[in-house]
Backbone as a ProteinNet text record, in pm:
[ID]
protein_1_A
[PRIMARY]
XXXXXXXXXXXXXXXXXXXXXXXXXXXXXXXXXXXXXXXXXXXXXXXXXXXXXXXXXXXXXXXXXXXXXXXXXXXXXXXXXXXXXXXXXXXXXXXXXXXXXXXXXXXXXXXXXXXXXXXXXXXXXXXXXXXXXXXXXXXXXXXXXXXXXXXXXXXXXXXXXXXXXXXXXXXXXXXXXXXXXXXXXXXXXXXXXXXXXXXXXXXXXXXXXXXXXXXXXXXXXXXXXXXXXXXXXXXXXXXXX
[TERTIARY]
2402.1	2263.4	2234.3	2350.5	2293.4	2267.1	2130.6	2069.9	2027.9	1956.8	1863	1939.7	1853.4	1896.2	1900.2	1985.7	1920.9	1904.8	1953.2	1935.5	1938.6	1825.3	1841.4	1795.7	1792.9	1739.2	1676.3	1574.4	1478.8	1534.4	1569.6	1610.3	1584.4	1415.7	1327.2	1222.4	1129.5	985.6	896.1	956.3	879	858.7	924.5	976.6	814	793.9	723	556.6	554.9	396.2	390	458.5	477.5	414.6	488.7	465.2	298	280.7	160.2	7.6	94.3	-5.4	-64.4	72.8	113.7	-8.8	-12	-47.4	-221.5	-225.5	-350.4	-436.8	-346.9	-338.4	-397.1	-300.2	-282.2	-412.7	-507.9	-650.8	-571.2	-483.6	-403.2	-379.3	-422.2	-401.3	-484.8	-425	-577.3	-533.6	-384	-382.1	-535.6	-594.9	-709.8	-651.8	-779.5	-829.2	-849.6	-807.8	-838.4	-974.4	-1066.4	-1182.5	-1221.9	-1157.4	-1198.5	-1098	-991.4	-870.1	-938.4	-1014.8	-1108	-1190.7	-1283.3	-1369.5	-1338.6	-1207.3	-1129.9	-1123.8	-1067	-1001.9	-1107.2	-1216	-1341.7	-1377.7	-1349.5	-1369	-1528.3	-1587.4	-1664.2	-1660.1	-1544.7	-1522.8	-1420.1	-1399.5	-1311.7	-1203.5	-1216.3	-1138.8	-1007.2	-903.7	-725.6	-706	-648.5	-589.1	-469.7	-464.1	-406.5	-306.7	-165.5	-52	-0.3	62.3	147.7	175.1	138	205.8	306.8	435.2	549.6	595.9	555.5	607.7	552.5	506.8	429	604.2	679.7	823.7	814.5	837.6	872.6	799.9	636.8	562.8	533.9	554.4	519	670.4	814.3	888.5	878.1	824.2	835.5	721.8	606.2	516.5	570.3	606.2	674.7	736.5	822.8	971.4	867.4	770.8	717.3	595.2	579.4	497.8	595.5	679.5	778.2	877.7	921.9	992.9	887.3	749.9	669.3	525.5	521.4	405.1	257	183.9	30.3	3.2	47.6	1.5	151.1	251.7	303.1	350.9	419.6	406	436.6	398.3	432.7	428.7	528.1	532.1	573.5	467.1	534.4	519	655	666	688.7	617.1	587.2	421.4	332.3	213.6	126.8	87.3	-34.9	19	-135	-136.8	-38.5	-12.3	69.2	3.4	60.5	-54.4	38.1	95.4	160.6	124.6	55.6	-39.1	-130.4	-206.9	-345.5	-322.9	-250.3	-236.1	-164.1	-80.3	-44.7	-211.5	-287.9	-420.7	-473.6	-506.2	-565.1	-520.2	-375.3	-310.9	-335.7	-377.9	-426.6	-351.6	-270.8	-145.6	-249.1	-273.2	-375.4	-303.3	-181.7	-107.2	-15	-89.6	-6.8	-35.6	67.4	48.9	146.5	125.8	152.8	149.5	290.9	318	286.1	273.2	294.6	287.2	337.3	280.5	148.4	71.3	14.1	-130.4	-182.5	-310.9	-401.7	-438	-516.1	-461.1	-376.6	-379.2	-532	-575.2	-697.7	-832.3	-807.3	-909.5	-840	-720.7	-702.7	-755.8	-798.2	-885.4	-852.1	-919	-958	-882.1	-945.5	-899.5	-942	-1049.3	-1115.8	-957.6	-883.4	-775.7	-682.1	-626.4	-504.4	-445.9	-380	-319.7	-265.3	-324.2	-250.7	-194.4	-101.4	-3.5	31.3	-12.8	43.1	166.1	297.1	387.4	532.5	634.9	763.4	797.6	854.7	839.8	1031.3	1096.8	1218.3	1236.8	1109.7	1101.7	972.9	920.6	815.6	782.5	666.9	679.8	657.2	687.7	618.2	789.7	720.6	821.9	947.2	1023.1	1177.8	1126.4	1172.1	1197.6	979	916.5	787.5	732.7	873.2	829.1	864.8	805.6	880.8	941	886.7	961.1	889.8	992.1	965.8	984.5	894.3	871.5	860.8	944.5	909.3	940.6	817.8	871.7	848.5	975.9	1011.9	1011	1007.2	1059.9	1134.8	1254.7	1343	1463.3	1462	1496.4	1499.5	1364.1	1320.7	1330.2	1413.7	1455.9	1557.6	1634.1	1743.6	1751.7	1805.8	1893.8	1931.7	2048.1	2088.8	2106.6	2139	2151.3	2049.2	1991.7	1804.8	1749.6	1711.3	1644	1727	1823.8	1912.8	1919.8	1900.2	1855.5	1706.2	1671.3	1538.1	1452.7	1532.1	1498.1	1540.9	1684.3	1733.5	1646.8	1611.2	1513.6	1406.2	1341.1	1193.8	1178.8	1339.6	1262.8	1300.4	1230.8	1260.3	1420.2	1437	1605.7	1555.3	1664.1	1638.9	1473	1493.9	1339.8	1370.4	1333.6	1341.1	1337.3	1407	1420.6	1409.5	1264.9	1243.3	1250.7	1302.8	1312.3	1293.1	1271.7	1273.5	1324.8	1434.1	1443.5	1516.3	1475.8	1565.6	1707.3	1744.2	1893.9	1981	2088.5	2181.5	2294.3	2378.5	2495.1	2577.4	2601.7	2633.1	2575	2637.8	2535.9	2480.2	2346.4	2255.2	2252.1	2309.8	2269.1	2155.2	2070	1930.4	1930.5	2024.8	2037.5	1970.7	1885.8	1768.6	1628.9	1640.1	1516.3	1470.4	1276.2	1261.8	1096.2	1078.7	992.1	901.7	766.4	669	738.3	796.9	842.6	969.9	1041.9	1127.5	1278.6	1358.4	1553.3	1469.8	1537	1550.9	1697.5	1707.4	1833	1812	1896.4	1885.2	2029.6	1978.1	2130.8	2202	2362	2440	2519.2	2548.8	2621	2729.8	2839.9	2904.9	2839.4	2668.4	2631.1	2526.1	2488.3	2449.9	2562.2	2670.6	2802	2797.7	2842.1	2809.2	2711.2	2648.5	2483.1	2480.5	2471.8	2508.8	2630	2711.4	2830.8	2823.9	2749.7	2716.4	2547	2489.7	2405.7	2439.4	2558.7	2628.4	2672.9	2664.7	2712.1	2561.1	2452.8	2361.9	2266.9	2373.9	2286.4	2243	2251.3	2128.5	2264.7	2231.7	2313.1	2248.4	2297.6	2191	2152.1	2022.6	1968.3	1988.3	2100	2154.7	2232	2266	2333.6	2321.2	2417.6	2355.9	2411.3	2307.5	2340.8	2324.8	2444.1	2381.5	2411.4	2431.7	2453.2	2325.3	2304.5	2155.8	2152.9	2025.7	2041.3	1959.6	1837.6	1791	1754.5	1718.2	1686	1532.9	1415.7	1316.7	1218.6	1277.8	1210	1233.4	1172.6	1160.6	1144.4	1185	1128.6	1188.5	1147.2	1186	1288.5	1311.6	1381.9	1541.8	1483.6	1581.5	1590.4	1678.1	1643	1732	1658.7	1732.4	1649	1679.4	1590.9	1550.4	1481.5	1467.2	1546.3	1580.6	1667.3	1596.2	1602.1	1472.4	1640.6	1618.2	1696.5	1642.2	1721.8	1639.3	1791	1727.8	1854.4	1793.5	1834.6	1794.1	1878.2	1818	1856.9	1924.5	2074.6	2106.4	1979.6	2004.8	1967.2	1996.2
-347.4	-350.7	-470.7	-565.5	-671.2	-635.9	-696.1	-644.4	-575.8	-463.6	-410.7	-304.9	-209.9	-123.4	57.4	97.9	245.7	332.4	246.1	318.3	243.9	232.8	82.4	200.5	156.6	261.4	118.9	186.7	149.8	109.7	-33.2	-77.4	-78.6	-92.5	-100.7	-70	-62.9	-37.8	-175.9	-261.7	-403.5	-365.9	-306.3	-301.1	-174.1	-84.8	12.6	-56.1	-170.5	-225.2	-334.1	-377.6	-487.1	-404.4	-309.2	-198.6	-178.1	-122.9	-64.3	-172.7	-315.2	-422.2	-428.8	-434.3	-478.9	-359.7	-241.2	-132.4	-192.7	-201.3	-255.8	-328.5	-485.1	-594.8	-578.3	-455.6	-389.8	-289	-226.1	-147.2	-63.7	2.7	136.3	218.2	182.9	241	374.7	457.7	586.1	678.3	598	672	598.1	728.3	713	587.5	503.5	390.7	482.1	387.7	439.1	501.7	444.6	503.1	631.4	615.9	760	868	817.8	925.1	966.5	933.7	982.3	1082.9	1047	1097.3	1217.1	1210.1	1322.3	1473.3	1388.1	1461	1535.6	1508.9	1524.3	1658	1676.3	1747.9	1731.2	1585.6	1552.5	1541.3	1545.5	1581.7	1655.9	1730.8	1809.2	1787	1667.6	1630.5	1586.3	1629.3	1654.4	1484.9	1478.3	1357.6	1349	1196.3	1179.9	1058.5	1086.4	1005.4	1029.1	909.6	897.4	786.2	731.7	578.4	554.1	654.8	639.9	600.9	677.1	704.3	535.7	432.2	323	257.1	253.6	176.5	267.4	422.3	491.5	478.8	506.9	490.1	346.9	235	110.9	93.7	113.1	125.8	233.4	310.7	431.4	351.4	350.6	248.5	94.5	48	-56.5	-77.7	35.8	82	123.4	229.3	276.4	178.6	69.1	-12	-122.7	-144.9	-222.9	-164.6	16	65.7	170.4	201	302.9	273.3	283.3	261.6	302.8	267.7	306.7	481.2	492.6	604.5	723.9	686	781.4	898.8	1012.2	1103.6	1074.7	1155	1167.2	1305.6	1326.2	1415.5	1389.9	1432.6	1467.3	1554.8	1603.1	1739.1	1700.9	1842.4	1811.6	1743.9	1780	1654	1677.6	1776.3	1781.2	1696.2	1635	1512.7	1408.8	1379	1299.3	1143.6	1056.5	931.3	906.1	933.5	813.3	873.2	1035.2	1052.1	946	968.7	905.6	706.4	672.5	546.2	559.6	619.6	605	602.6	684.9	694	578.5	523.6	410.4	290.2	279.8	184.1	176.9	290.5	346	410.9	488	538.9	686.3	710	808.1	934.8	940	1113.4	1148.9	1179.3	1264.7	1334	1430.1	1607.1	1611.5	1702	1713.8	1845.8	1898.1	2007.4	2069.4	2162.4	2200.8	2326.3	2398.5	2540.1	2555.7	2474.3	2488.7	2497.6	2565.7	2620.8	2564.8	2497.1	2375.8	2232.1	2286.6	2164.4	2148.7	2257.3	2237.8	2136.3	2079.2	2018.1	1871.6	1859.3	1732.2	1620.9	1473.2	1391.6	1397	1347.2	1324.5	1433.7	1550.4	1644	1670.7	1557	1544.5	1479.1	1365.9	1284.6	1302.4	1423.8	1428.1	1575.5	1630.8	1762.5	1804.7	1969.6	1976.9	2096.4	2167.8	2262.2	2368.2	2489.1	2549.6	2595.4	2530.8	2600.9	2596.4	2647.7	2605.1	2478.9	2358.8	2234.1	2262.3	2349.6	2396.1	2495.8	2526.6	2683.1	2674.6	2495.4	2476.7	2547.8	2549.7	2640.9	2560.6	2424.5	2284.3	2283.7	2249.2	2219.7	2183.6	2186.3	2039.5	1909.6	1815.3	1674.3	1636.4	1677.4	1668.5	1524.2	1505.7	1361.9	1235.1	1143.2	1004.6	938.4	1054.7	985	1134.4	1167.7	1247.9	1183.7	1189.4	1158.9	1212.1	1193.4	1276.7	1185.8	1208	1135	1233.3	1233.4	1324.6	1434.6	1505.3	1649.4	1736.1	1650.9	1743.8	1783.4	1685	1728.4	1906.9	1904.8	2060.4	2161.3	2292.2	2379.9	2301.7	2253.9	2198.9	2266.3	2226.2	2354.6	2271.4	2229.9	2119.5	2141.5	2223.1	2279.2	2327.9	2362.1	2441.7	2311.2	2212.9	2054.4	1978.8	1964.2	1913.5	1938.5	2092.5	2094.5	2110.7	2131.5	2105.1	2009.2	1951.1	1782.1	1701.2	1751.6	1727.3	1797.1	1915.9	1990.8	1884.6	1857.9	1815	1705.1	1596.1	1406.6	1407.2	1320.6	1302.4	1180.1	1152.6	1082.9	941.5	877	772.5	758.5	882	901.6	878.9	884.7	815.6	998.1	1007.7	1108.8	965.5	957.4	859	903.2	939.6	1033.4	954.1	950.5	955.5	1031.5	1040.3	1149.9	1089	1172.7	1149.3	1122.4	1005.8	987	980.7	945	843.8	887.9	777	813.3	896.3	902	1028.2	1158.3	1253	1369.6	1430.3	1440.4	1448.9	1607.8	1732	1798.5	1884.7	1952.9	2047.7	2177.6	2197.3	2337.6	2455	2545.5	2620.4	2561.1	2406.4	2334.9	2412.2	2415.8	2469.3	2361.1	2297.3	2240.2	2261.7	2279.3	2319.2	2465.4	2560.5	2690.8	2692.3	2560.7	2568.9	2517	2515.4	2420.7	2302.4	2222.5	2081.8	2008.8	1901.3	1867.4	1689.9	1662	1508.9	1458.5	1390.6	1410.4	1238.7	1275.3	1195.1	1102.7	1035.3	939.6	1034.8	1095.3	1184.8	1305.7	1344.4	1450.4	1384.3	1258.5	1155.6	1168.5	1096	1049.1	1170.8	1287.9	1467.7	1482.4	1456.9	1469.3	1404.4	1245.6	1159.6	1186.3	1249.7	1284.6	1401.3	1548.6	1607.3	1608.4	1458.5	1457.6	1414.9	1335	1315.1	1437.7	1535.6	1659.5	1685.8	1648.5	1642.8	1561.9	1488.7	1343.5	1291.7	1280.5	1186.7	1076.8	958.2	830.1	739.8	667.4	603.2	502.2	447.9	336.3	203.1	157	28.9	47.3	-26.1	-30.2	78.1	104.4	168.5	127.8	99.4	52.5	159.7	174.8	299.7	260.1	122.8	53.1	94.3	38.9	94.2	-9.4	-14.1	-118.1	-49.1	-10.3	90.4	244.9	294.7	422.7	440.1	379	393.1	469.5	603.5	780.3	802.4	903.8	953.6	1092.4	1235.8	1369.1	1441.9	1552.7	1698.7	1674.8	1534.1	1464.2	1455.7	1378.7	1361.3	1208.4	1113	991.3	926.4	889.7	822.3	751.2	753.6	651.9	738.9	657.8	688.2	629.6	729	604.8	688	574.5	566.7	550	677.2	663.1	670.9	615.9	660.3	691.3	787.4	838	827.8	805.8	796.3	868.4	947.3	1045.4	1000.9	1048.4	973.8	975.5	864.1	868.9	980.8
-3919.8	-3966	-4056.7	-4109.5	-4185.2	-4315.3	-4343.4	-4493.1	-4507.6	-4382.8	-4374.4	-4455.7	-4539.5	-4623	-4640.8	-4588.4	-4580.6	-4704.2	-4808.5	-4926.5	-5051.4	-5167.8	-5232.4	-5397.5	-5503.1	-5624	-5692.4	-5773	-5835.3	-5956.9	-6013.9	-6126.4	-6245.9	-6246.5	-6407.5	-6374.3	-6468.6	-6451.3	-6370.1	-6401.8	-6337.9	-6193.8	-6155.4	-5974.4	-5954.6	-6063.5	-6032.9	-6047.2	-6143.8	-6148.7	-6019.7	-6001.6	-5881.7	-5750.6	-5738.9	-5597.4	-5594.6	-5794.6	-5740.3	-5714.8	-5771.6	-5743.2	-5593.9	-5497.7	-5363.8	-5321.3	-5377	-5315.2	-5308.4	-5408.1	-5448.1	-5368.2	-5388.9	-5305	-5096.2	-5096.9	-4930.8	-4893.4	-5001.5	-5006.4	-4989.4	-4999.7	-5004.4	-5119.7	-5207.4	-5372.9	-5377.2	-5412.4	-5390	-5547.5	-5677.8	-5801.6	-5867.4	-5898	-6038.7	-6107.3	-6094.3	-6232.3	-6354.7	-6439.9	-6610.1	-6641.9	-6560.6	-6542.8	-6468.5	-6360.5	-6327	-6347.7	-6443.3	-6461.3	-6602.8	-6685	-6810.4	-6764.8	-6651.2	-6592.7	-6517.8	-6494.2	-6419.3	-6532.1	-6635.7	-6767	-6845.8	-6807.9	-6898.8	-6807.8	-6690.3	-6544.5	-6513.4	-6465.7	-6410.2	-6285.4	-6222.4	-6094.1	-6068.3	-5927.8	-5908.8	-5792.1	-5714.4	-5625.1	-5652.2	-5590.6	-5592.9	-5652.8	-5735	-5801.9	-5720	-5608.8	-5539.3	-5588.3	-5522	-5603.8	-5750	-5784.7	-5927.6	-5936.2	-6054.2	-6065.2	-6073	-6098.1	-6134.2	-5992.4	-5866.9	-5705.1	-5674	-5740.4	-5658.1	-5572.9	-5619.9	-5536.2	-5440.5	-5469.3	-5350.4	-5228.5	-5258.4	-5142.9	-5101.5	-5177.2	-5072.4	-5032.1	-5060.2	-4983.4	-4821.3	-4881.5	-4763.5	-4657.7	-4676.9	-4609.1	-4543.2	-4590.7	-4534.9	-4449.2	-4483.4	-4317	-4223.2	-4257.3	-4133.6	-4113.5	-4112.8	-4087.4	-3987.7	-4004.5	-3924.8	-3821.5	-3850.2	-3719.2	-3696.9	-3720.5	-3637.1	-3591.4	-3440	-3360.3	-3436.2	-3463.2	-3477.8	-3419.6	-3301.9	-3232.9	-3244.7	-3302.6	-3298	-3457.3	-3394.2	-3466.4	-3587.3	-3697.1	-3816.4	-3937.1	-3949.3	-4065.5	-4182.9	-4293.8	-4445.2	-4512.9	-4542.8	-4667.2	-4753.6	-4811	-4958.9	-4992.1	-4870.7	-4862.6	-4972.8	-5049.5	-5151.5	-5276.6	-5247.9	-5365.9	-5311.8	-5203.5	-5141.3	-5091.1	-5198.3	-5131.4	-5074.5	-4984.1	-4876.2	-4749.9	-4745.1	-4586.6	-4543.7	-4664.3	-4681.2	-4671.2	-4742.7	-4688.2	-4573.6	-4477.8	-4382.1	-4296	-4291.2	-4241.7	-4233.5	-4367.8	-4381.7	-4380.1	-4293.7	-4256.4	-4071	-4030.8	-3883.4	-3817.9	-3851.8	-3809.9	-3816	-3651	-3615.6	-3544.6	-3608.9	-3559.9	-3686.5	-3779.8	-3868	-3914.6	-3975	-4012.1	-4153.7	-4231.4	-4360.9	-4372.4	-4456	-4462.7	-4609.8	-4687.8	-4807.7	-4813.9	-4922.6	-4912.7	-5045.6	-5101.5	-5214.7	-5129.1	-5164.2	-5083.3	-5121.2	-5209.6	-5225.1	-5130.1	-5017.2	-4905.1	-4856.4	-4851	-4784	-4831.3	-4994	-5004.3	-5013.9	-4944.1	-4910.8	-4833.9	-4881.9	-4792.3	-4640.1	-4577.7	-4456.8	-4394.4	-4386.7	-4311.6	-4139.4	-4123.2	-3989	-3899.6	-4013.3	-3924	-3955.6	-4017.8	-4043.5	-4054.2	-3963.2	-3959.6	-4072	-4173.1	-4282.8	-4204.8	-4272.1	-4213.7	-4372.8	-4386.5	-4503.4	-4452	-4537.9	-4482.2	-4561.2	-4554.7	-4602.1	-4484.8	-4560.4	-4475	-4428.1	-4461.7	-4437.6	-4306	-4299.8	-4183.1	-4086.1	-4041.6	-3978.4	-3870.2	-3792.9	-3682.5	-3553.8	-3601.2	-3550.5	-3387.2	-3239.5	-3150.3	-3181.6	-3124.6	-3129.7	-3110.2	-3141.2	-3125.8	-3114.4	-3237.4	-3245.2	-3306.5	-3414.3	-3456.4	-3471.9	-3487.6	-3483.3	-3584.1	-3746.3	-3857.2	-3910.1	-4041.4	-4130.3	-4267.2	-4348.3	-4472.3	-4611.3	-4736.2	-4829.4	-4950.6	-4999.9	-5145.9	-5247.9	-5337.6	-5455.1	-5421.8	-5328.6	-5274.3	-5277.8	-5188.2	-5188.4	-5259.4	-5422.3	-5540.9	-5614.9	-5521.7	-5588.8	-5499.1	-5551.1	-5487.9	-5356.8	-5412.7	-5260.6	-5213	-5076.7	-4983.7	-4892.4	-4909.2	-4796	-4637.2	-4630.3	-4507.3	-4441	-4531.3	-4440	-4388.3	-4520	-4482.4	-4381	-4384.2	-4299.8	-4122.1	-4108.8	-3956.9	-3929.6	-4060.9	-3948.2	-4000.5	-4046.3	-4038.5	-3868.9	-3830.9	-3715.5	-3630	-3575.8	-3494.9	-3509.3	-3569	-3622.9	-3544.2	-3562.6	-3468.3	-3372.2	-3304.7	-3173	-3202.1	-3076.3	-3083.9	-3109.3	-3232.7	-3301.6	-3406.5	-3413.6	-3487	-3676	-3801.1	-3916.8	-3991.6	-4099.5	-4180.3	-4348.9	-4400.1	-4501.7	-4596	-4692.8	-4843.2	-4989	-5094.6	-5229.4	-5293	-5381	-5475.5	-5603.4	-5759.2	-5836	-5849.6	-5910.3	-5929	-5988.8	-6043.9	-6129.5	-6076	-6075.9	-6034.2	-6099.5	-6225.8	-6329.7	-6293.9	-6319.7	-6292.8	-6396.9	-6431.6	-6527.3	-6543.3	-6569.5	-6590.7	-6552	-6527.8	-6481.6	-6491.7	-6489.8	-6531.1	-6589.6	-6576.7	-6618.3	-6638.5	-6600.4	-6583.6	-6477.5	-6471.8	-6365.6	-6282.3	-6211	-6178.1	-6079.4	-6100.8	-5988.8	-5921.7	-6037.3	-5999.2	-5909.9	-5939.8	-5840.7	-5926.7	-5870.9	-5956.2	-5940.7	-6021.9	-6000.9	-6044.9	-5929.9	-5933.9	-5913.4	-6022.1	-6036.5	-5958.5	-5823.4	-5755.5	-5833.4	-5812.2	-5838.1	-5758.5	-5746.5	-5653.8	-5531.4	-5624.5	-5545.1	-5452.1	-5497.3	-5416	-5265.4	-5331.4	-5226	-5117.1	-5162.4	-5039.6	-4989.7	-5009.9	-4973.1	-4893.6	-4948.6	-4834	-4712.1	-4727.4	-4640	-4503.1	-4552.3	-4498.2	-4440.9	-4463.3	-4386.3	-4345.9	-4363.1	-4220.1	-4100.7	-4099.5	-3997	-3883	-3947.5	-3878.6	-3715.9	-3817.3	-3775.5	-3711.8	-3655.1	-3602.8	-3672.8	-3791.6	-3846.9	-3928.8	-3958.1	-3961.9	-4077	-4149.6	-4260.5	-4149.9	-4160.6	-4074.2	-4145	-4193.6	-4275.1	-4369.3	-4492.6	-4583.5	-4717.4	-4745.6	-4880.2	-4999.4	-5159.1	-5222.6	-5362.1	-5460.5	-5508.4	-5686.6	-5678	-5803	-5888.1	-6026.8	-6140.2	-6224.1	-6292.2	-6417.2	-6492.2	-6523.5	-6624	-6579.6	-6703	-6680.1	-6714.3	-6562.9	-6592.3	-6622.4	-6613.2	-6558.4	-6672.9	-6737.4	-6801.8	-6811	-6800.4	-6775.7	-6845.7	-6898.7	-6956.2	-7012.7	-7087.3	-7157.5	-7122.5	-6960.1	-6883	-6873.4	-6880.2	-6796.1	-6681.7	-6617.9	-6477.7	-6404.4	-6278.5	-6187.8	-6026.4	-5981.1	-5795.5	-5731.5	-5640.3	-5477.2	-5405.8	-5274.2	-5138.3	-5059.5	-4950.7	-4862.1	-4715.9	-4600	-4461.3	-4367.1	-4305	-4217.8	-4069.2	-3944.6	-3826.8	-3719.5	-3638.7	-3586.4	-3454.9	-3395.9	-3280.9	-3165.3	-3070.3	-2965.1	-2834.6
[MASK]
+++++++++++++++++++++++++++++++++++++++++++++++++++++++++++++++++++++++++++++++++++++++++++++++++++++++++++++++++++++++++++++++++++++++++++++++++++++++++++++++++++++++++++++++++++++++++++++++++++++++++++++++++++++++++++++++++++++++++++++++++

């Protein structure tokens, strides 16, 4: 695979304003301006505050890959989709077949619901065909409530052959502790270098293969949470042929 990278982590914060410039730059930006994030706060309006500035690496990484290995017209899924800006710029990049999973029942007042399939559902227990899509997508997901083995096949069930499994999740190579943390009602787990190689190693079980290199080196600890710190890694796995 060369340079191409199946797995790279987020170094400093610079990397996170850069992204969300690019995002900008690209008419794809859909996190609240300072202005209307006041206006939000004040509750002058009531429409789903879409994205996070912190996710700007994850999603113009995740966008990027699927802008260079996925067709305009073909499938797409992402779990985990409410409040998910990387549907919605997938949309507004023209990518006119995708569906988004969540179980938070306010999926329904998600934008453009005329062009974009929402699905209430466990994104672990879909009710969606075999081999339905051409890439599956998740940023910051599947940190919460793991279950490696549930995500794992039916992540495999889910693509079609040589199809993209694109992920985000918390990192550090150390293992950070989480323990009785509980997030969006769910575990949270800040994975570590050794549970990566683990993972990686039994997706293989499952057809699925990193699609390039992986790099799992760090230089700061840009995150900040529940007075946790660490970073993101963006991984992509590709399903045999």
């Amino acid at each position: 695979m060369g340079n191409v990278l199946a797995m790279k982590v987020l170094q400093d914060k610079l990397q996170i304003s850069k992204a969300r410039q690019e995002l900008i730059k690209k008419g794809i930006s859909f996190v609240d301006s300072p202005l209307k994030l006041l206006i939000r706060r004040l509750k002058l309006i009531s429409s789903i505050a879409i994205g996070d500035m912190l996710k700007s690496w994850d999603v113009l990484s995740s966008l990027d890959f699927v802008e260079r290995n996925v067709q305009k017209n073909e499938s797409i899924l992402d779990i985990g989709c409410y409040a998910s800006e990387l549907i919605v710029a997938l949309h507004k990049l023209g990518y006119s077949n995708l569906t988004g999973v969540d179980l938070n029942v306010n999926l329904r007042k998600m934008p453009y619901q005329d062009f974009i399939r929402y699905e209430i559902n466990d994104f672990m227990r879909t009710s969606f065909v075999d081999a339905s899509f051409k890439a599956i997508t998740s940023i910051s997901v599947i940190e919460h409530g793991f279950d490696e083995e549930l995500l794992l096949k039916e992540v495999s069930r889910l693509l079609k052959p040589s199809g993209y499994f694109i992920a985000s999740f918390d990192y550090w190579p150390e293992k950070i502790d989480t323990k009785g943390i509980r997030l969006f009602g769910m575990d949270w787990n800040i994975f570590s270098k050794d549970e990566i190689v683990g993972f990686i190693a039994k997706a293989a079980g499952y057809g699925l293969l990193p699609a390039g290199d992986i790099m799992y080196s760090v230089k700061d600890k840009p995150i900040d949470c529940q007075e946790k710190q660490y970073t993101f890694a963006w991984l992509v796995l590709r399903k045999l042929a």
